[in-house]
N, C-alpha and C positions, 0 to 999 in steps of 0.2 A: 893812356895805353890800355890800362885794364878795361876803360869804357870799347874799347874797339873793339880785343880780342874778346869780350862776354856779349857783342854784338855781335862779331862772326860764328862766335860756338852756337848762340841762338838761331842764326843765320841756315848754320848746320843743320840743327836739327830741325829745324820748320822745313829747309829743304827735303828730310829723309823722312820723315812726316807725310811731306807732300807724294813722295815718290810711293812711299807703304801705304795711303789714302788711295792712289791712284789705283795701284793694283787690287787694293780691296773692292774700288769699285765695278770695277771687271770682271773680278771672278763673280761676286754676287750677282752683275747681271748677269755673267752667262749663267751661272745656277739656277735662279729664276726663271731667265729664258727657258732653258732643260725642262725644269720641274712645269712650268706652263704647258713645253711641247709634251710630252711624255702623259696628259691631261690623267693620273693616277693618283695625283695629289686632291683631295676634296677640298673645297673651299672651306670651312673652317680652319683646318692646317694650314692652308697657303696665307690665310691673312695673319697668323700666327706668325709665319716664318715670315712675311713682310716686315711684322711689327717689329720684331726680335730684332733685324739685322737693317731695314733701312732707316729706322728712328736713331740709332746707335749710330751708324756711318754717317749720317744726314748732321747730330752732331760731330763729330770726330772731323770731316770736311769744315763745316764751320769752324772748327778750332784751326786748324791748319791753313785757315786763309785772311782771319782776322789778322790785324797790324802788328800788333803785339801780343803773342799768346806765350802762357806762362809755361816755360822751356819744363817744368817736372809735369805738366797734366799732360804733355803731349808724348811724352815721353812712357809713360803710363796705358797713354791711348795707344800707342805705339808697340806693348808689349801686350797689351790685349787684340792688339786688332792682328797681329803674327799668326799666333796660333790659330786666330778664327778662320784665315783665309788660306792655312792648310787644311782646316775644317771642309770649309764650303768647295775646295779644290779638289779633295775627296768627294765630296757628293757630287762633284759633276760629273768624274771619274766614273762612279758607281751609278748615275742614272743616262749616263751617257751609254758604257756597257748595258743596260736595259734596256735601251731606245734601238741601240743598234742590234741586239740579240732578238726584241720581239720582230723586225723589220726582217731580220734573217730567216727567221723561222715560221712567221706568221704570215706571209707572202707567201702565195700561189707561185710556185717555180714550175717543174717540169716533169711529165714523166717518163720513165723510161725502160722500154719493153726490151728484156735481154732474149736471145735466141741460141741455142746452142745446135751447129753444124755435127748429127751421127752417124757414125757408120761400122759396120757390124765389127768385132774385137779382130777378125782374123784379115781385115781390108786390108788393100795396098797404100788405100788413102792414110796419109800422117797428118796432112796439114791439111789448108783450103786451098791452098793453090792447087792440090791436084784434084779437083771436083773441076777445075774450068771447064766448062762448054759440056757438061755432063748432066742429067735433069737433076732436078731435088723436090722430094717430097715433104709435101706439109700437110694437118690438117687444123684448122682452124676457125672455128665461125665466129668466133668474135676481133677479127684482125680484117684488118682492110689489103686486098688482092694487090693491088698496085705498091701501097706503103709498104709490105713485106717484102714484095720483087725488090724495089729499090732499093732497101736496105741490107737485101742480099749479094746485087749486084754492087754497091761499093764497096765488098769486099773481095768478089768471086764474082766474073761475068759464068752465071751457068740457068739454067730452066727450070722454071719453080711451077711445080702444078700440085696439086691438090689431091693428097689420095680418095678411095670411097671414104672412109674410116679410123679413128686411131687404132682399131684392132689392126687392119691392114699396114699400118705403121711397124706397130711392135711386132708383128708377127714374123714381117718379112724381112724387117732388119735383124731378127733374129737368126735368119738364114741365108741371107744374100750376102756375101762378100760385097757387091757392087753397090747396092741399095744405098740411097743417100738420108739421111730426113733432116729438116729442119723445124726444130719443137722449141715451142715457148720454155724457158727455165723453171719456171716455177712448176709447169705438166712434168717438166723432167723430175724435180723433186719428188712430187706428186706419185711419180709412178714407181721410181725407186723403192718409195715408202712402202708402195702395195705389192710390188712385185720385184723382189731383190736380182732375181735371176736375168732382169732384164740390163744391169750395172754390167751384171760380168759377162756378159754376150758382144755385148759393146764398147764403144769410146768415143769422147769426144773431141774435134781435130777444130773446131773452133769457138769461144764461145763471144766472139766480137760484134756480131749481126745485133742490130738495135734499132730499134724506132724509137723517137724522142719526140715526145710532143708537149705543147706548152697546158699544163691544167686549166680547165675553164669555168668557171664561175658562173655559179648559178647567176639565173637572170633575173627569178619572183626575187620579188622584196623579203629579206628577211626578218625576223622577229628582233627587236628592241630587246635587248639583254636585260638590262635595267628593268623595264616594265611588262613585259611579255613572256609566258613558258615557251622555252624550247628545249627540241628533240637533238640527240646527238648520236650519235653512231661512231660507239669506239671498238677499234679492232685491232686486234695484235696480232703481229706478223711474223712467223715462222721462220724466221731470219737473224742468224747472231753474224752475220759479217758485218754490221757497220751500212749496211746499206739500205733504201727504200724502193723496191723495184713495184713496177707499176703495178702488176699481179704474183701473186701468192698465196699460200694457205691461209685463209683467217683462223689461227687457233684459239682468240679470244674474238668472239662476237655480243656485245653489250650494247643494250638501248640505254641511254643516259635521260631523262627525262627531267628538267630540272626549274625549277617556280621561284622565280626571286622574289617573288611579292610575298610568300611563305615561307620560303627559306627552307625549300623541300625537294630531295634529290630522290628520285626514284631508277636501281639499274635493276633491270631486268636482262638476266642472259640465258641466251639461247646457246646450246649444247653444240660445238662444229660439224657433232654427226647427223643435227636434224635432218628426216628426210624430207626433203621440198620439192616442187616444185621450182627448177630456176626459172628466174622472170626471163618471158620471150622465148621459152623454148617447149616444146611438146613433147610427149611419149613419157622415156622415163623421165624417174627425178633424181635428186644427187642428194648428196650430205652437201648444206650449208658451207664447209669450207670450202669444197672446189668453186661456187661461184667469186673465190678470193682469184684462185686461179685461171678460171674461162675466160671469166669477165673481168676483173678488177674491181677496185672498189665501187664503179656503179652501179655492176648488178647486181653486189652483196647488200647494197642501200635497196634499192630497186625490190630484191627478193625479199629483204626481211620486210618493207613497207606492206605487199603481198601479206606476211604471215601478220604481221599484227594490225595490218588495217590503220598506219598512222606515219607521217607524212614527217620523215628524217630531215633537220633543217642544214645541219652542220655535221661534219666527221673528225675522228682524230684515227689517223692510222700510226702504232707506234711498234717499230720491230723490240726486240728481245732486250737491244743494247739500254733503251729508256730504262727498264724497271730494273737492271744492274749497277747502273752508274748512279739512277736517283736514291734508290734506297741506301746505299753505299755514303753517299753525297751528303742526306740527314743524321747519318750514325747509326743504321740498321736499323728496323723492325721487330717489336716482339708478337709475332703468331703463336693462334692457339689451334693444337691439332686436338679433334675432338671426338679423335677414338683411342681405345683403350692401349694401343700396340704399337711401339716403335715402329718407322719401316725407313727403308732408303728409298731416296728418290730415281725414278726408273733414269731419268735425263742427267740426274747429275747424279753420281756413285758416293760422290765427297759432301754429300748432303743426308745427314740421317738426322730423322724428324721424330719428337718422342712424344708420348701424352702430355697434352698440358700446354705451357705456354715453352717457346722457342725463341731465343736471343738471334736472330740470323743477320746475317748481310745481304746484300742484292744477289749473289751467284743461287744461295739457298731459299731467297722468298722468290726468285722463282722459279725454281724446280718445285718448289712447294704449288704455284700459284699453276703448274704443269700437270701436276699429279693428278694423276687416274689409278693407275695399275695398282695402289693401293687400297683403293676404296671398293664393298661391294658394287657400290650404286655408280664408280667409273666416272664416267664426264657429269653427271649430276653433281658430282661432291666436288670433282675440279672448279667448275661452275662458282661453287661458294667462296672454296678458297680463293678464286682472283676477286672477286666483292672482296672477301675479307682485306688482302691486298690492297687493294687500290679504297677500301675507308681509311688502314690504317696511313695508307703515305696521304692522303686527303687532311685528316688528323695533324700531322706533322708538320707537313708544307705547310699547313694554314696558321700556325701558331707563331705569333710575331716572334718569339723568342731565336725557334729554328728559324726564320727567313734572317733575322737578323746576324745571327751566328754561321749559317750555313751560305747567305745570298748568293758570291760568287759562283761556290760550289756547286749549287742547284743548277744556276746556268749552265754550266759548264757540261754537265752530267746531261742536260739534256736536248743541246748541242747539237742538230744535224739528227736527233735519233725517230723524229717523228714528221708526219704531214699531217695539215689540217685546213680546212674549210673557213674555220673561224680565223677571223681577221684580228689583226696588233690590236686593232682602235675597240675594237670587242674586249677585248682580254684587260684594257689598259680599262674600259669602264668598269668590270666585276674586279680590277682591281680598288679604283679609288671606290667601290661600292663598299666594299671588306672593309677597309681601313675606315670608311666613313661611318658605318654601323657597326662593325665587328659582330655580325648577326653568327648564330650558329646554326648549322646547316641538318635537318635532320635527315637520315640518308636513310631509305627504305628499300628492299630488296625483293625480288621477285623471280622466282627461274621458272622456264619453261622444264618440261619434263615428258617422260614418253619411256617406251620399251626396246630393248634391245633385238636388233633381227639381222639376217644374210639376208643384200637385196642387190640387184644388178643395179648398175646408177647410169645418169646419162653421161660423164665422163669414160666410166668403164663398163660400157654395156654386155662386153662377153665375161665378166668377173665377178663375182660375188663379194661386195665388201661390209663389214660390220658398220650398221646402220642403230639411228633411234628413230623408230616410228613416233611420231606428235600426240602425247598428250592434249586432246581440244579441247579438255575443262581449264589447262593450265596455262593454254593459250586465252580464253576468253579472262579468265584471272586476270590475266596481265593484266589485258585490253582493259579492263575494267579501271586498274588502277592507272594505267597511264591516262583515263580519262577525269580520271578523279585528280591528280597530282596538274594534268593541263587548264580543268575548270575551276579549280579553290583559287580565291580571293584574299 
């Protein structure tokens, strides 16, 4: 009898063995599988994590299938191999969440041009239904005549034509009750900024009109991360709703110039008030950030390629919400202000910034990373502060301790808050790059610079708006170094 029942109880356990054996072998391949797909892991690691986890199961299987295995060693393997495959069930979790966050974020989706329907503040017009079958004016040269119509007529069948000028735009909806216009959102912002009077003249009765188009992808071959310098064009968007619209103010404009073979980042920023030249257009010239709003992000590539004579491979466009949520997300920032005199920030009121070094969070670094109004030198010293910004969360992010502490959080924080060029399988190689050298990155800085002046622009040709004429010695500066940071070995 005792022989039976110490049969059956062994019976048990090699049965519940076989069952905890089985599920361990599943979770590990799918973790493997993952960590292969996700190619982030270097090969030294990955044969690390082989060795550790299939030499271990490879016995622990042999024990549970032999004839007679001794009921306490499996029992044993049994309470070690539990906890490992909450283990490994967790990293699937966590690079499953990776796999799916880069594929969300780092894929070319759409973009999408808002249009707000105005009409003067004393009209009869309330909504869009009462424009039907009435003209509407626009002016626009960088929007396509047909794609506009259409996207006005599925909301309002009415007649879209083209005025001479934006002056004729704002002039006359300034005084026509009947006067219609149909203006890109971001020229709305745009003009609000420069000319407040034009808010309270007005209203708008729709802001639904949209073109959506799919982003298209360069077609030259780009540069090998891994083995090749390349250029980046990162620009921050004038935007705290949460959203990415196709055109806007660029109020950060930064060339990213970066050498993996040296382990050398070069940003050079250019000022949003540069006076330029916009690419493709003649006559006057604008401040740098309107071509965020004429054009969108190709002419702002386009135009700065123009000024520095060097050939943008990739972009990252990131509204407001990025630099609040990430720095937030690591445990805040310490900035140093490096003049002698507290001040508040013009953008955030709840932000006062003293000599020295500054404890902040994401709402304050950046209003910090915003500031002008306190400095003599204005957008030159803004300029520095977002360098200083975007080293210190560089810093952060990159140190295993915070990726390991904060990982979720990171993701999370930044979520939906940016567009980019560069592609997952990019990102996933400068990752297992990192992890595979842990090189450290030295990051050199460079800003254009120039004089402050009142100049008409080609957005606002009857206006005078506060401009920086181009320093050309600080421009060829750059130039210099981003050729030096592109040819070093």
């Amino acid at each position: 009898m005792k022989s039976k029942k110490k049969k059956k109880i062994n019976l048990i356990v090699k049965s519940i063995s076989q069952g905890i054996n089985f599920v361990a072998i599943v979770v590990l391949f799918v973790l493997l599988y993952l960590i292969k797909k996700s190619n982030m892991m270097p090969t030294k690691y990955m044969t690390l994590i082989i060795l550790a986890t299939v030499i271990p199961l490879a016995l622990y299987t042999l024990m549970c299938y032999i004839k007679n295995p001794k009921k306490g060693i499996l029992i044993v393997m049994d309470l070690i191999a539990i906890p490992a495959i909450f283990v490994e069930f967790y990293g699937i979790t966590k690079i499953n969440e990776t796999i799916n966050w880069l594929k969300g974020n780092f894929t070319l989706g759409y973009n999408t041009d808002s249009y707000y329907v105005i009409v003067n503040k004393n009209s009869s017009y309330d909504k869009i239904e009462d424009i039907k079958g009435k003209t509407v004016y626009y002016y626009d040269d960088f929007v396509d005549y047909d794609k506009l119509n259409n996207a006005l007529n599925e909301n309002v069948k009415a007649e879209l034509k083209k005025a001479e000028s934006n002056d004729e735009l704002i002039t006359t909806i300034k005084a026509d009750k009947k006067y219609i216009v149909l203006m890109h959102a971001s020229f709305y912002d745009s003009l609000t900024e420069n000319d407040p009077d034009f808010k309270d003249k007005t209203k708008i009765i729709s802001s639904d009109v949209m073109i959506k188009e799919k982003i298209k992808k360069k077609e030259k071959e780009l540069p090998d991360v891994l083995k090749e310098p390349f250029v980046m064009y990162l620009s921050g968007i004038d935007t705290r709703n949460g959203d990415m619209p196709a055109r806007g103010l660029s109020d950060v404009n930064m060339v990213i110039v970066v050498n993996p073979l040296t382990h050398k980042v070069l940003m050079v920023n250019i000022p949003r008030d540069y006076y330029v030249q916009l690419h493709g257009t003649t006559g006057l010239k604008d401040k740098l950030t309107h071509a965020g709003v004429n054009g969108g992000v190709d002419l702002s590539i386009a135009t700065i390629q123009d000024i520095l004579g060097v050939e943008i491979d990739y972009y990252l466009r990131v509204n407001f919400n990025a630099v609040v949520n990430l720095v937030d997300a690591i445990g805040g920032l310490t900035i140093n202000s490096d003049v002698n005199y507290s001040f508040t920030c013009w953008t955030d009121s709840g932000c006062v910034i003293h000599p020295g070094d500054n404890n902040v969070g994401g709402r304050c670094a950046l209003a910090f990373a915003r500031e002008r109004h306190a400095y003599e030198t204005g957008d030159r010293h803004r300029g520095e502060n977002q360098q200083q910004v975007i080293s210190l969360i560089m810093d952060k992010v990159g140190s295993s301790k915070e990726l390991l502490n904060n990982y979720s959080n990171i993701l999370k924080a930044l979520d939906g808050t940016f567009e980019t060029t560069f592609s997952d399988d990019k990102v996933s190689d400068l990752i297992r790059h990192q992890l595979d050298k842990m090189p450290h990155w030295e990051v050199i800085t460079s800003n254009l610079d120039g004089s402050g002046a009142m100049e008409y622009t080609y957005s606002y040709p009857n206006q005078k708006l506060s401009v920086m004429i181009p320093d050309q010695s600080t421009i060829e500066t750059a130039k210099q170094k981003i050729n030096e940071i592109l040819n070093e070995k």
